[in-house]
N, C-alpha and C positions, 0 to 999 in steps of 0.2 A: 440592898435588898437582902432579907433576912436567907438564910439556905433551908431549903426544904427537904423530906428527907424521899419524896417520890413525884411520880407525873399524877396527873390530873388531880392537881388541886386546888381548882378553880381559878388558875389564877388569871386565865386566858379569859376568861368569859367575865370576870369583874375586872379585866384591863378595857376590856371593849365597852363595855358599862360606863366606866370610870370617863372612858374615851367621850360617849355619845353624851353622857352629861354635862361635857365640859362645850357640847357644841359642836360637835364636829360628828361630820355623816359616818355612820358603820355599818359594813357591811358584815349584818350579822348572819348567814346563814357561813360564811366567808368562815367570822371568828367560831362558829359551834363547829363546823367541819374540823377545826385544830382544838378543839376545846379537850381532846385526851393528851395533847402535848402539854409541857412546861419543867421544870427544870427535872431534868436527869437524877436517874439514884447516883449516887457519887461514886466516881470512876466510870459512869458510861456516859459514852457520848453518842448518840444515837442519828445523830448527823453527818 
């Protein structure tokens, strides 16, 4: 996966996308609740 250089860049809401087109149930109120997460500015870890 390529590095990104901040959070919310969509990457959470077109993995759930990506998810429910392949077939499979999402629960999307679930993924837009986390939809401001995804990879960290470098050096933090936020978890």
């Amino acid at each position: 996966m390529p590095e990104v250089e901040m959070k919310n860049d969509g990457s959470v809401i077109k993995t759930a996308h990506l998810i429910a087109r392949a077939g499979w149930e999402v629960d999307l109120p679930l993924w837009e609740d986390a939809a401001d997460c995804g990879p960290c500015h470098p050096g933090n870890d936020s978890h």
